[in-house]
C-alpha positions as CSV (number, residue, x, y, z in Angstrom):
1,X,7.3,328.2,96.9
2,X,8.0,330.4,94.0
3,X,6.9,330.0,90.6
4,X,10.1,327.8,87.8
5,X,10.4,330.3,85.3
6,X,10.4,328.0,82.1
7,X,11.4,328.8,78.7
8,X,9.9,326.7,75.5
9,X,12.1,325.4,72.9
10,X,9.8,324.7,69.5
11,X,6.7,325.2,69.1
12,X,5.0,322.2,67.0
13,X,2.2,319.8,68.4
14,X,4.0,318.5,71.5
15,X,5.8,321.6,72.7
16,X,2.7,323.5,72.8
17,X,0.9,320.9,74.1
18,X,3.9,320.7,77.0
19,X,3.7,324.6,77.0
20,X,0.1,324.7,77.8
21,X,0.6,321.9,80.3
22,X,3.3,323.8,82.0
23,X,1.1,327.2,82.4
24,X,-1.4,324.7,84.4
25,X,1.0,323.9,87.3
26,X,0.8,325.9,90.8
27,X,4.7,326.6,91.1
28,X,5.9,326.6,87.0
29,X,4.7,329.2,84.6
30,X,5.9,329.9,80.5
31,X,8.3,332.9,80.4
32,X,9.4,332.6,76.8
33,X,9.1,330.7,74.0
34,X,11.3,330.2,70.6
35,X,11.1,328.6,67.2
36,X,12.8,328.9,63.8
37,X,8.9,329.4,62.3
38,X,7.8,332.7,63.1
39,X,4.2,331.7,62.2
40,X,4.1,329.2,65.2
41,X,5.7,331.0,67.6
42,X,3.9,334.3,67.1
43,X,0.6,332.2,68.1
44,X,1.6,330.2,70.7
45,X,3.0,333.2,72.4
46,X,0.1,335.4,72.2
47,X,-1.8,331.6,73.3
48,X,0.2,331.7,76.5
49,X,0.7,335.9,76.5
50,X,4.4,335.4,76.4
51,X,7.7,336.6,74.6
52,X,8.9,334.7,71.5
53,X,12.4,334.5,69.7
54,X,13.4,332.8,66.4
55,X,16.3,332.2,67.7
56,X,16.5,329.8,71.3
57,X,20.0,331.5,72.3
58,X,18.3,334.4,73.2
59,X,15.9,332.3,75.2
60,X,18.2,331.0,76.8
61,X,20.1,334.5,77.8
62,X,17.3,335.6,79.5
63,X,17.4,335.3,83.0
64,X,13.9,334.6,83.9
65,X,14.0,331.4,81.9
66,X,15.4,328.8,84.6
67,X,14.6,325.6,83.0
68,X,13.6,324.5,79.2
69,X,11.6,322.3,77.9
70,X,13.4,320.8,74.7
71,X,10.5,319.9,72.0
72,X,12.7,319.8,69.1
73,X,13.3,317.0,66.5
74,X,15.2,314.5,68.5
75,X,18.6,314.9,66.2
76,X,18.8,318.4,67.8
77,X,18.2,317.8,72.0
78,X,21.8,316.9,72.3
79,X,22.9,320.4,70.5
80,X,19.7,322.4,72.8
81,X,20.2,320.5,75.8
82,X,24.2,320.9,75.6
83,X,23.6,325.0,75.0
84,X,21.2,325.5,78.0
85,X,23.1,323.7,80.8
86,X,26.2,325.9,79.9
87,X,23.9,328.6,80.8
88,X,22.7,326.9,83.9
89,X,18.8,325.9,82.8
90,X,17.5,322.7,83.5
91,X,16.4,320.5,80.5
92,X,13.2,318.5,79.9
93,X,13.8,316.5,76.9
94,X,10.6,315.3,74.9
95,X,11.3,311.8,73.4
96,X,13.0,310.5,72.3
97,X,16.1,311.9,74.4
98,X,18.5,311.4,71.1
99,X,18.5,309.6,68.0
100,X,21.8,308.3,68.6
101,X,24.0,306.8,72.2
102,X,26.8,309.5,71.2
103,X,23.9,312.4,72.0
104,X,22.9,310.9,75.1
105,X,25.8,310.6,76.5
106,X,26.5,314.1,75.6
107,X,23.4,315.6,77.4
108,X,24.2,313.6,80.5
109,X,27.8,314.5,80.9
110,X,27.0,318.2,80.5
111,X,24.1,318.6,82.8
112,X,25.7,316.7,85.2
113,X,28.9,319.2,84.9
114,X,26.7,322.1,84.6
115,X,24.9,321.0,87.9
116,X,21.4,321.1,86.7
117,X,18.4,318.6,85.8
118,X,17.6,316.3,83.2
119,X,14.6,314.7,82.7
120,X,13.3,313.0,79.6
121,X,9.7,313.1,78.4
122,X,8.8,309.5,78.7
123,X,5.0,310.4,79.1
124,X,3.3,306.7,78.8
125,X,4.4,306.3,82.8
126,X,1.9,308.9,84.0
127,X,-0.9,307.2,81.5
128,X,-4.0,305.8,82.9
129,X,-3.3,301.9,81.8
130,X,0.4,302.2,81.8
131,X,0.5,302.7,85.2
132,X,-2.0,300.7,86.3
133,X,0.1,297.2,84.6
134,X,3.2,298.5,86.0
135,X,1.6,299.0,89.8
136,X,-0.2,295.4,89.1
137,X,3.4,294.0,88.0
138,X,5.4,295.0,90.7
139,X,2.8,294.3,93.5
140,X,4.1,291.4,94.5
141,X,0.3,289.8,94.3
142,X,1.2,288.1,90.7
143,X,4.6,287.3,91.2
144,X,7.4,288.5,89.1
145,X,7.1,289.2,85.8
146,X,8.2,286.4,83.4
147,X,6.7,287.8,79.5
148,X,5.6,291.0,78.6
149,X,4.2,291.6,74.9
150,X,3.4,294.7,73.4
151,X,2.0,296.0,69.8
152,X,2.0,299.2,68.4
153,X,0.4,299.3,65.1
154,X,-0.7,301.7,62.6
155,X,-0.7,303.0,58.9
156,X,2.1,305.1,59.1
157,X,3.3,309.2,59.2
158,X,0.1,311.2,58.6
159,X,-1.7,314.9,58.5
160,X,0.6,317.4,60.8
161,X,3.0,314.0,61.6
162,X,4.3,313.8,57.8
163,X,7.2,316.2,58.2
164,X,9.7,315.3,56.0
165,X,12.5,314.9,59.4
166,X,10.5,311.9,60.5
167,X,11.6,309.9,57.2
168,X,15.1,309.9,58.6
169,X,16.6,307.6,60.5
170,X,19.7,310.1,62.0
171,X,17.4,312.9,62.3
172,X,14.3,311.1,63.5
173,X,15.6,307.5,65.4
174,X,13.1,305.7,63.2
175,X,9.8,304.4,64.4
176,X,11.8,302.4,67.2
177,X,12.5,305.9,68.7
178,X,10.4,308.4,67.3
179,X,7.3,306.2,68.3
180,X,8.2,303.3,70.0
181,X,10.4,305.2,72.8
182,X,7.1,305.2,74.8
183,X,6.9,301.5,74.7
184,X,10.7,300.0,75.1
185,X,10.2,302.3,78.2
186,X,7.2,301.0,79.3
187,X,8.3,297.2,79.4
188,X,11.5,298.4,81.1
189,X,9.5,300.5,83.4
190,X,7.5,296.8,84.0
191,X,10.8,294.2,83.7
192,X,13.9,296.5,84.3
193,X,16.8,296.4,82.5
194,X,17.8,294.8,79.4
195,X,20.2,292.2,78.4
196,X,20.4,291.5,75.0
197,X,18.0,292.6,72.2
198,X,17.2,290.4,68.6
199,X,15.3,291.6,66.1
200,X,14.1,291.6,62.3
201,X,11.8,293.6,60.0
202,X,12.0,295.7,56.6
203,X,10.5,298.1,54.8
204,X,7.3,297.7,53.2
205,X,4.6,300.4,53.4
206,X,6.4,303.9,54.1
207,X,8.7,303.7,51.2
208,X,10.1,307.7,51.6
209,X,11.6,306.8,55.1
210,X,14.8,304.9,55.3
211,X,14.5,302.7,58.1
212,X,12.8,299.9,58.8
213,X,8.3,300.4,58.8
214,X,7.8,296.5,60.2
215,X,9.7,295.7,63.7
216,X,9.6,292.2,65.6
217,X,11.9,292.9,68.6
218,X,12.8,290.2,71.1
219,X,14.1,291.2,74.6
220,X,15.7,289.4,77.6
221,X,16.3,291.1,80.7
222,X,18.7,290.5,83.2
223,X,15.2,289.4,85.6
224,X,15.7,286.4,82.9
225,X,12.1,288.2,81.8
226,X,11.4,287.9,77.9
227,X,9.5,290.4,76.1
228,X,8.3,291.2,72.6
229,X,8.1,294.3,70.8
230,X,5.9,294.6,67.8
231,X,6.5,297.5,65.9
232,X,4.3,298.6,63.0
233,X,3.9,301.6,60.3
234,X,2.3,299.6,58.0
235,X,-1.2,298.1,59.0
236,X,-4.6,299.3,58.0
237,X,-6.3,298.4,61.0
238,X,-4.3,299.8,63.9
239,X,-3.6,298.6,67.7
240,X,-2.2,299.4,70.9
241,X,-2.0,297.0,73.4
242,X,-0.4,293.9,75.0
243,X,0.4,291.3,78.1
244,X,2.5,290.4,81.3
245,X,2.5,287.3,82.5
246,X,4.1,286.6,85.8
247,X,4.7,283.7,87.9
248,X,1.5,283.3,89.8
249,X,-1.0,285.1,87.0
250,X,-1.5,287.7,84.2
251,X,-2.2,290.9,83.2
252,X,-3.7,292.0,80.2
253,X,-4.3,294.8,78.1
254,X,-5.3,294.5,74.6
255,X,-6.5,297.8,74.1
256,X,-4.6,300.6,75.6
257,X,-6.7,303.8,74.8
258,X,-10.5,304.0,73.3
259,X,-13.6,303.0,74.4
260,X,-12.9,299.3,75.1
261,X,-9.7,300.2,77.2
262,X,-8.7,298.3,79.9
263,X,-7.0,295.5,81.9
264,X,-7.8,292.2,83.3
265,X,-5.7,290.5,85.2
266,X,-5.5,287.0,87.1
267,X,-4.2,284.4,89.3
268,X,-3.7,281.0,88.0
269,X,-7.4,279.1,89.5
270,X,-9.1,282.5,90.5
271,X,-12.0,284.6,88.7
272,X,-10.0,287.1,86.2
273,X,-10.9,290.9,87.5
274,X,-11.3,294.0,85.0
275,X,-10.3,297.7,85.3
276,X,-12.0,299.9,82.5
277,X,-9.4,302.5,81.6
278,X,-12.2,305.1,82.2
279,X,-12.0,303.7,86.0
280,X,-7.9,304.7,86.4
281,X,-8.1,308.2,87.8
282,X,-4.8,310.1,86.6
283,X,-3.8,314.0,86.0
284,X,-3.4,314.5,82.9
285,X,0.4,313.2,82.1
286,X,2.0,315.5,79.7
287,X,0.9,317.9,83.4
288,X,2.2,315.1,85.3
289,X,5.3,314.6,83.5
290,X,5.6,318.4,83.9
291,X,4.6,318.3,87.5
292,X,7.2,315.5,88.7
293,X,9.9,317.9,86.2
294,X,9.6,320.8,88.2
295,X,9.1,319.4,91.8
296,X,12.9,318.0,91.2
297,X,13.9,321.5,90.3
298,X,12.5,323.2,93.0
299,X,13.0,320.8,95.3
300,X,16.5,319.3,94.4
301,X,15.5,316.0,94.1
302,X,16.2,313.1,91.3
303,X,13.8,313.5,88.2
304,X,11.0,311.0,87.7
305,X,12.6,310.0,84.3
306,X,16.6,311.0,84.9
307,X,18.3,311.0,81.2
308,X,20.3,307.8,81.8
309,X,16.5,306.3,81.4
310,X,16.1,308.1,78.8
311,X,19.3,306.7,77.1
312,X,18.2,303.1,77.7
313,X,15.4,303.4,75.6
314,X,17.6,304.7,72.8
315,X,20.1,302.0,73.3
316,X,17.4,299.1,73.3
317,X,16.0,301.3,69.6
318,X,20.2,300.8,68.4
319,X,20.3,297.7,69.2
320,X,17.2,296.2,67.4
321,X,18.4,298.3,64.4
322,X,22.0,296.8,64.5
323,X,20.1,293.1,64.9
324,X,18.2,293.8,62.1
325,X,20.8,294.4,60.3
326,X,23.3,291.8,60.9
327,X,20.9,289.1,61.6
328,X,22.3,288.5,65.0
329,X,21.3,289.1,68.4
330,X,23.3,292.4,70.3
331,X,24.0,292.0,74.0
332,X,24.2,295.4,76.0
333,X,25.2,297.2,77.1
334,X,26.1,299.2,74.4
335,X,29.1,302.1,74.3
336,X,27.9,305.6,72.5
């Protein structure tokens, strides 16, 4: 099998950490890499001893790039991702695929026309404890799912995160998308689809940013599952965990990553059972995510994470925001 020639689209935290990834796989290697800031592209392409360009055009007009990996700010996938399937390169999207329905629709319909692959970065899948709940949850052992709960909590945009994009609600989808893509897809990756989203929060903490910092999101899926998202930038003492409880027992994690990670799960009369995180054996998922990527390239085969999944977790984001707003609960689903 020959090697995916692979082009990288910006070069901040997560598309050099994607970059790096990529260059680890058997059958994908880093051609070329672009950014607008010279500075950053200059090092990670002497990093990865590969050509750089300011501008991604010519990235994309070379023809040993085959595929990108889109690592922009989220309000400009739909323009990236729109410019590289006219030139026949498949796109891996970081998350959040868009900031808006309008974009994701976009990137769909021309990668689809264009013939090539779309896959969004929905990385939490291929996480140790992530994927452990969601194999747990759809076992069959503890019956279906009936109410999933998760928190993601924290003091807000910090150190290399504080870029002034990420204050934005059109250019950055908030911290419903920008952070909390990861975990409406997780408890759709765990319940399936969603019916109808309510929601309320407000800002209180990150006062520069002009969405909401506070989240309480309530979810019903078509299973006739309910869930709760709890969204936070404002917290001193942060957390990342939550729960599933199913018909015949639960699962829960209330610590997701650090040293007390793990799950411990239970039927309803029986002796709970726990998995330390350190115990769930995984590759490394930004390599994963990567790995799954290019197999469905090579191999012409459905991504892992195809874009319309990638939508959903941006319409579930629109529709909390819209609840928020109104005061009123928003059924899906929703038109771009």
């Amino acid at each position: 099998m020959t090697k995916l020639g692979v082009g990288l689209i910006s070069c901040g935290v997560m598309g050099t950490s994607l970059a790096k990834a990529c260059n680890e796989l058997e059958h994908a290697r880093i051609v070329a890499v672009s950014d607008i800031d010279k500075e950053k592209a200059e090092k990670l392409a002497k990093e990865l001893n590969a050509p750089y360009d300011l501008d991604y055009h010519n990235l994309l007009g070379r023809k040993d790039v085959e595929a990108v990996i889109v690592a922009s700010p989220g309000f400009l996938h739909r323009e990236m991702t729109v410019a590289a399937a006219k030139t026949k390169k498949h796109v891996f999207s970081e998350k959040p695929m868009a900031t808006n329905l309008a974009d994701c629709d976009a990137m769909i319909a021309a990668c689809r026309e264009a013939g090539v692959k779309l896959m969004v970065g929905q990385v939490c899948r291929f996480h140790g404890v992530h994927s452990k709940v969601k194999e747990l949850a759809s076992s069959g052992e503890m019956g279906k799912p009936t109410c999933m709960m998760v928190a993601r909590i924290g003091g807000g945009w910090g150190g290399v995160w504080a870029q002034s994009w990420r204050m934005s609600l059109a250019k950055s989808g908030g911290a419903l998308m920008e952070i909390n893509a990861h975990e409406i897809d997780f408890m759709r990756f765990v319940c399936g689809d969603v019916q109808s989203v309510q929601a309320v929060g407000g800002k209180y903490r990150q006062l520069d940013a002009d969405y909401p910092d506070i989240a309480l999101v309530s979810l019903r899926f078509k299973s006739g599952a309910v869930g709760l998202l709890h969204s936070s930038m404002a917290t001193a003492i942060g957390a990342y965990g939550g729960r599933v409880d199913c018909a015949n027992g639960s699962i829960n994690f209330p610590s997701i990553w650090g040293k007390d990670a793990g799950i411990t799960y239970g039927k309803f009369g029986e002796a709970a059972k726990t998995i330390p995180a350190a115990d769930i054996k995984v590759e490394l998922p930004v390599r994963h995510e990567l790995r799954c990527f290019v197999d469905a390239v090579l191999k012409d085969e459905t991504p892992a994470v195809p874009g319309e999944e990638g939508r959903a977790a941006v319409e579930v984001a629109v529709a909390a925001y819209r609840s928020i707003e109104t005061g009123k609960p928003v059924e899906l689903p929703l038109r771009g």
